[in-house]
N, C-alpha and C positions, 0 to 999 in steps of 0.2 A: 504494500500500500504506500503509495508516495504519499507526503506529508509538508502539505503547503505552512510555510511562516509567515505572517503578520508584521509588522514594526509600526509601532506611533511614536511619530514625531513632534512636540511642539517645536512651531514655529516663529522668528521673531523678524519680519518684513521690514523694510524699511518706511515710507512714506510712499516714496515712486513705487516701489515692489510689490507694494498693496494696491495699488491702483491698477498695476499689470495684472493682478490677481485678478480682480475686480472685472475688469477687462476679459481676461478666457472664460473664468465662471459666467458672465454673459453671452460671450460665445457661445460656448456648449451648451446652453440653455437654448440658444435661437436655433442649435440642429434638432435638439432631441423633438424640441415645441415643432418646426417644423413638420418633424417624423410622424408624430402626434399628430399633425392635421391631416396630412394625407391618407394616415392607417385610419381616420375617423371615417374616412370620404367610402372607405369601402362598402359593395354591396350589400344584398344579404346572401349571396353567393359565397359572399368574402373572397371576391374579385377587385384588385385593387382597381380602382379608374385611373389612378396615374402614376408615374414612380417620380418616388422624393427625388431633391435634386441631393446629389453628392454634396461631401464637404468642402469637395473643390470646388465644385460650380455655384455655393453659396458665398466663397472666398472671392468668388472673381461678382457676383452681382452685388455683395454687401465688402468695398473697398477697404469697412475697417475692420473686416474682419481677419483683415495680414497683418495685424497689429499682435497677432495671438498665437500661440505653436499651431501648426498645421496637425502634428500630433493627437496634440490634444481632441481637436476635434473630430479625427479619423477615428479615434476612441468613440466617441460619444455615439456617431455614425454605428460602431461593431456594438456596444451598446446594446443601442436600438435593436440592429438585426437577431443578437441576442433574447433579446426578450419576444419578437415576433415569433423564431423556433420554438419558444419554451410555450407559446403562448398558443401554437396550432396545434403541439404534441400530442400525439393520441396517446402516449404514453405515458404522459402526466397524470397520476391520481387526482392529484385536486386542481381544478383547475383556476389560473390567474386572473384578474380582474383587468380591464381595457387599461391601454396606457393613458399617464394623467400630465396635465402639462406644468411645469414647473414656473416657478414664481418665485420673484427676486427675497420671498421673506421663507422660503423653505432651506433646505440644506444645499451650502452651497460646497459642488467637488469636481475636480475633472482629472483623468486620468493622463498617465504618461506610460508610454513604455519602453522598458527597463536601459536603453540605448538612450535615452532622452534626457535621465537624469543621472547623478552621479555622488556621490556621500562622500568628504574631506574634510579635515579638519574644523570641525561641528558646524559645518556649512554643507546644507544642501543646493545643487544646481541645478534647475529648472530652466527648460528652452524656452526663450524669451523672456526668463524675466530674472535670470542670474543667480547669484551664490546666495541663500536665503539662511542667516544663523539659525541652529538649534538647539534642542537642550537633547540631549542624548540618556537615554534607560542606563541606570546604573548598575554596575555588574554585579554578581553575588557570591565571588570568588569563596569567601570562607565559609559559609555554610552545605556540607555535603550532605547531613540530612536534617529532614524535617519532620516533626511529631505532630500526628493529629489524631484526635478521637475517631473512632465511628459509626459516626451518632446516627442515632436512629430516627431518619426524617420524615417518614411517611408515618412512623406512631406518635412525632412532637405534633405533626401539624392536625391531627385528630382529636388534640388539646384547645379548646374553641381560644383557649386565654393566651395560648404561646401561636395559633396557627399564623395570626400576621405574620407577627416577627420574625418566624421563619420561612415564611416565602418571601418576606420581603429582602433576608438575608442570602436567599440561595445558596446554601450550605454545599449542594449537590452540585453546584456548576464552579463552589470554587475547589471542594478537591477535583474534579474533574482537569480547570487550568491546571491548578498545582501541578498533578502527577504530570501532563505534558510540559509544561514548562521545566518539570527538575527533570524529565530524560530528556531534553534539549541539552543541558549542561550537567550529563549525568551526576545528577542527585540521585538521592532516595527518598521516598517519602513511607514511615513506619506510621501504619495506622493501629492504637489501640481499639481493644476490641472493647464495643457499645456496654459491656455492663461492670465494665472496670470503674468503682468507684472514685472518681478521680476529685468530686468538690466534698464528698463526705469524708474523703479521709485525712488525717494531719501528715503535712507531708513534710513535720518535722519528725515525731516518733512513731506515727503509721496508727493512731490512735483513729478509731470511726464513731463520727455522730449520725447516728443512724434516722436521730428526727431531724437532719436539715430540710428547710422547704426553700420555695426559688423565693420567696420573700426574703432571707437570710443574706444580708451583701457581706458578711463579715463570719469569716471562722475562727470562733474558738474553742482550742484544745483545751477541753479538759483533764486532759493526763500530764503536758509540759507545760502547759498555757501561752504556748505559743498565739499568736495571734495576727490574722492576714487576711486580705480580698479574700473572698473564695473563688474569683477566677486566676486569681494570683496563684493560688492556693492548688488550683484545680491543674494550671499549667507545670506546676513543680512535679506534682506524680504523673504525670502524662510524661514528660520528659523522663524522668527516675524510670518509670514503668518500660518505655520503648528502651533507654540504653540496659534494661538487663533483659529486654527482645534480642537485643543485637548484638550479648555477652558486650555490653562495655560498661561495667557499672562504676555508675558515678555516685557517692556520697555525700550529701553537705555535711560541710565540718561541725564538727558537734552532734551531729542528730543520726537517728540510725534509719539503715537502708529498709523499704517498706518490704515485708513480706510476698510473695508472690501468692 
C-alpha cells in the first residue's frame, strides 16, 4: 500500500506576495466558476451543449489573467475534470452532489505541482509570486516512544454526561495520527490496556482509592499522603505501567514500583 504525506505550512507573505496570492486564488476561482457554468448548461441526457474553454484560452480572453502561474490554473482545470469522473461513476456508492460555484468569502487555495515549487531555507517558492517565509513543524528527535491508554470509546460515549466531551475530543482519530505519525519516524506507540487502573491508583506507593468519581480533580493517598492532579497522577502509572510493558522499568526516587 503506498502511503501519501501531508505537510502544513504556515505562511508569512509579504504585502506584494499577498496581493499575488490574492490574485491566482481569483484566478482559479474564475476557471472552476467557469466549469461550473457550462457542467450546469447540461441536458437531461447529461449531454454537454458546449465544452468549457481551456485554461489557456481563458489566459489569452481575460489579459490579466498572465499575471498568475499558468500552473496553477491547469490544476484547477484537472480539478474540475476530477470531480466530473467521480461525479458520473457508476461505481461510486454514494453519490456527489452538483458542483457549487465558489465565492471570494469561502476557502480560499490553488494548487501547484511539485516542479513549480521548491522548500529552502524556511522559505517556500511559489511560481509567480516568489520565496514566501515559513514556520516549519518541529522535529521530535528525543522521544522514541509514546504511552497511551486504551480507553474505551464507544462504552464513555454511552455515558449521556461524558458523551460530548468525547466526541468532541476524538480520542479514536488521535491514536489513529499518532500510530502513523510515530512509524513515519519510527517510534513506538505502547498502549495500556483499558482496565489498568491508572487515576485510582497512587502512583507514589501503588496504594488504590477505589471510591474515586470523575468529580474528584485531586488525588489523595491515603497510605503516603502523597498528593497530585489525578491526570497528573493518572499519566505517572500509564508511563511506570508501559516501561515494565517494554522490560525498562523506571522508579521515582523514593516511592516504590507499582505492582503488576
Amino acid at each position: 500500500m503506498i502511503t501519501l504525506k501531508a505537510f502544513k505550512y504556515r505562511i508569512y507573505p509579504t504585502k506584494q506576495q499577498l496581493i499575488q496570492l490574492n490574485k491566482t486564488f481569483g484566478c482559479v476561482r474564475v476557471v472552476w466558476n467557469h466549469n461550473v457554468e457550462i457542467f450546469n448548461k447540461f441536458d437531461k441526457n447529461k449531454t454537454e451543449q458546449e465544452s468549457p474553454l481551456t485554461s489557456t484560452l481563458l489566459r489569452k480572453k481575460y489579459e490579466w489573467m498572465g499575471e498568475v502561474s499558468a500552473a496553477a490554473l491547469q490544476q484547477k482545470e484537472i480539478d474540475f475534470k476530477s470531480f466530473k469522473k467521480n461525479y458520473f461513476s457508476k461505481t461510486r456508492k454514494k453519490k456527489i452532489g452538483r458542483p457549487q460555484f465558489k465565492t471570494k468569502d469561502g476557502l480560499q487555495s490553488f494548487r501547484l505541482p511539485n516542479q513549480k515549487f521548491s522548500l529552502s531555507d524556511n522559505k517556500i517558492r511559489l511560481e509567480k509570486i516568489g520565496k514566501v517565509k515559513i514556520v516549519l513543524d518541529r522535529e521530535i528527535p528525543n522521544n522514541s516512544k509514546f504511552m497511551i491508554e486504551d480507553l474505551n470509546v464507544s462504552g464513555m460515549i454511552k455515558n449521556h454526561n461524558l458523551a460530548k466531551s468525547i466526541s468532541d475530543a476524538s480520542f479514536s482519530e488521535f491514536y489513529n495520527i499518532l500510530s502513523y505519525k510515530a512509524k513515519w519516524y519510527s517510534k513506538e506507540v505502547v498502549k495500556i490496556d483499558r482496565w489498568f487502573a491508572s487515576s485510582k491508583t497512587c502512583s507514589c506507593c501503588g496504594w488504590r482509592n477505589e471510591h474515586l468519581t470523575l468529580s474528584d480533580r485531586t488525588f489523595t493517598c491515603k497510605a503516603c499522603g502523597f498528593e497530585i492532579d489525578r491526570d497528573s497522577n493518572a499519566s505517572k502509572n500509564i508511563l511506570n505501567k508501559a516501561l515494565r510493558v517494554i522490560n525498562a522499568i523506571r522508579t521515582p526516587s523514593g516511592c516504590q514500583t507499582l505492582a503488576d
